[in-house]
C-alpha positions in Angstrom: -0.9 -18.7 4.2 2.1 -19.2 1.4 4.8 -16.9 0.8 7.6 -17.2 -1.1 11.3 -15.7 0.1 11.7 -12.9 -2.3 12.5 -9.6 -1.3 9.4 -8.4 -3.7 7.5 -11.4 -2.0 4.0 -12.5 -2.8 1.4 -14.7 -0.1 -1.7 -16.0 -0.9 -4.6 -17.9 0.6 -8.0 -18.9 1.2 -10.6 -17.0 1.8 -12.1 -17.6 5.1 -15.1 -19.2 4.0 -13.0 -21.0 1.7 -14.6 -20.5 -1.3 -11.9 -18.0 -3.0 -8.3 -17.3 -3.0 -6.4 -14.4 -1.6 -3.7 -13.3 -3.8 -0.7 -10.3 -2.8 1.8 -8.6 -4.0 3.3 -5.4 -5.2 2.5 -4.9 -8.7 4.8 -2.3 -9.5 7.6 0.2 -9.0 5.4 2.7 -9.2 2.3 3.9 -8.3 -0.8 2.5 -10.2 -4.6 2.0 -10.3 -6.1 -1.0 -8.6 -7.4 -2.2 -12.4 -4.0 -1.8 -13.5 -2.7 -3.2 -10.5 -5.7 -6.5 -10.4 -4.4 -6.6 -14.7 -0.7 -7.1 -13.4 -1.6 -9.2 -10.3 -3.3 -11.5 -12.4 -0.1 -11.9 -14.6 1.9 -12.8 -11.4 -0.4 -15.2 -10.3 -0.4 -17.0 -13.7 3.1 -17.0 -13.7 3.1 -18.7 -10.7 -0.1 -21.3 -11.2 -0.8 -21.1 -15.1 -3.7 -23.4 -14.3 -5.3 -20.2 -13.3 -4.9 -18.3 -16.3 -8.9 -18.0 -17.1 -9.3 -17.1 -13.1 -10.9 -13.5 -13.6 -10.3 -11.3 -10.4 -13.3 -10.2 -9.1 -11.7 -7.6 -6.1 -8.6 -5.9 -5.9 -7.6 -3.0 -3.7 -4.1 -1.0 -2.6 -3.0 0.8 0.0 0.4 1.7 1.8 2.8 -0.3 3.4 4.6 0.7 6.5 8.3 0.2 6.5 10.9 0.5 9.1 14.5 1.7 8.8 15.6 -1.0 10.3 13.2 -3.5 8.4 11.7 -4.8 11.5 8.3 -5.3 12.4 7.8 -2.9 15.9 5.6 -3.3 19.3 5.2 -1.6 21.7 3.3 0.7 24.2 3.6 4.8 24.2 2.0 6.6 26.7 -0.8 3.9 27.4 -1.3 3.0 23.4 -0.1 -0.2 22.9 1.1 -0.6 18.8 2.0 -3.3 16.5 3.7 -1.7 13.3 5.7 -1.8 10.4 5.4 -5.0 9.4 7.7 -4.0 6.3 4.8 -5.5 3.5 4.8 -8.4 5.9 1.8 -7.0 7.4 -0.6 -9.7 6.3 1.3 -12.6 7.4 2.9 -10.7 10.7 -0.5 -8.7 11.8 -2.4 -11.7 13.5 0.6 -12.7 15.6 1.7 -9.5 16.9 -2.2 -8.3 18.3 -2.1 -11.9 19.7 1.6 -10.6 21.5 0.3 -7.7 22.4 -2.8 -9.2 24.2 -0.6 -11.1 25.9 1.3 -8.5 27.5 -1.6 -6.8 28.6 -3.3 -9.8 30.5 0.4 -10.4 31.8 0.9 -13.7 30.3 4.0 -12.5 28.3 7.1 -10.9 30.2 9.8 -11.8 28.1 10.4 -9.9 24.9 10.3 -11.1 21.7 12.2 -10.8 18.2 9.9 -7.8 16.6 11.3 -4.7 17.9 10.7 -4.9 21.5 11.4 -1.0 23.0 11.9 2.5 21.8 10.7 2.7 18.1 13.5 4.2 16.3 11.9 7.3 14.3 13.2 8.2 11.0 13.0 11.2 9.1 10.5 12.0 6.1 10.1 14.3 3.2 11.3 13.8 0.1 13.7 10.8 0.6 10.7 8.6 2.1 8.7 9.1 -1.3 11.7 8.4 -3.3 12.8 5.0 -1.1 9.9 2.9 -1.9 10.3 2.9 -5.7 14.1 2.9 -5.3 13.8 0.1 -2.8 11.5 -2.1 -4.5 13.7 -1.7 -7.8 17.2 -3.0 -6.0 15.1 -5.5 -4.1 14.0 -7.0 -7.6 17.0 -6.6 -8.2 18.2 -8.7 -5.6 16.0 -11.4 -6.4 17.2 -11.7 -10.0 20.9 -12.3 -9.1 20.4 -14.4 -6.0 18.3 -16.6 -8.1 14.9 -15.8 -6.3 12.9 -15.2 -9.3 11.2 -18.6 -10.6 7.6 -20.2 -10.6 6.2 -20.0 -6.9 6.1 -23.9 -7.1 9.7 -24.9 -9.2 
C-alpha cells in the first residue's frame, strides 16, 4: 500500500492477483457520480504517474466514509459486539490491522490497549451540521495542503 501525507490523501496498490492497480481518493467537494468521480480519479492519478495517462479505468465505485470527532480510528466492544470504526478515510489502509486487534483481544493474546481509540466511543451529534462538515472539511483540509506545501506529484 502507498499513501501520501495529505490531509485530502490518496493510496494505491496492487490488486491481489497482481494484475491491476488500486487507485483512491476523494474526488471532490461534493457529491458526484462514480463516472464523474472514475473521469476525475483518473486526472489525479495522471498527475501523480503521467506514464499512466492512456490507463483507461475499468471500475470505479463510492461510498461513505466514517469520520470521528476526534479524528481517530475507534475499537471496541458494546454489549458483546466487538467494532473497529471510523477509520477517518483511512479505512483501507487502517481496516486489516484493526480486525487483526480485535481478533486478538478475543483469543486473549492482546491485553494492553492500543493507540486507536481504546474505550468509550465518544458519540457526536448529527443533523444538519454532519452533512455540512464533510464538504466544509474536505475544502479547509485542501486547503491545508496547499499552504503547508503538501500538494506536489505523489513521487517529487
Amino acid at each position: 500500500m502507498i499513501s501520501d501525507s495529505k490531509r485530502n490523501l490518496f493510496y494505491t496498490r496492487p490488486s491481489p492477483d497482481g494484475t491491476r492497480m488500486l487507485f483512491g481518493s476523494r474526488p471532490s467537494f461534493r457529491e458526484v457520480g462514480e463516472r464523474e468521480a472514475a473521469r476525475i480519479l483518473h486526472k489525479k492519478m495522471v498527475q501523480l504517474w503521467p506514464a499512466l495517462r492512456d490507463v483507461r479505468i475499468t471500475h470505479a465505485w463510492k461510498g461513505y466514509v466514517a469520520m470521528t470527532g476526534d479524528k481517530l480510528a475507534h475499537i471496541g466492544e458494546r454489549d458483546g459486539v466487538f467494532y473497529a470504526l471510523g477509520c477517518n478515510g483511512n479505512g483501507v489502509a487502517l481496516m486489516s490491522y484493526l480486525g487483526q486487534r480485535i481478533a486478538r483481544t478475543l483469543l486473549s493474546l492482546d491485553a494492553a490497549p492500543g493507540a486507536f481509540g481504546e474505550g468509550p466511543f465518544p458519540l457526536s451529534p448529527g443533523g444538519m451540521a454532519r452533512s455540512l462538515s464533510v464538504p466544509i472539511g474536505t475544502a479547509l483540509y485542501q486547503l491545508d495542503d496547499c499552504w503547508n506545501g503538501r500538494v506536489r506529484g505523489a513521487l517529487s
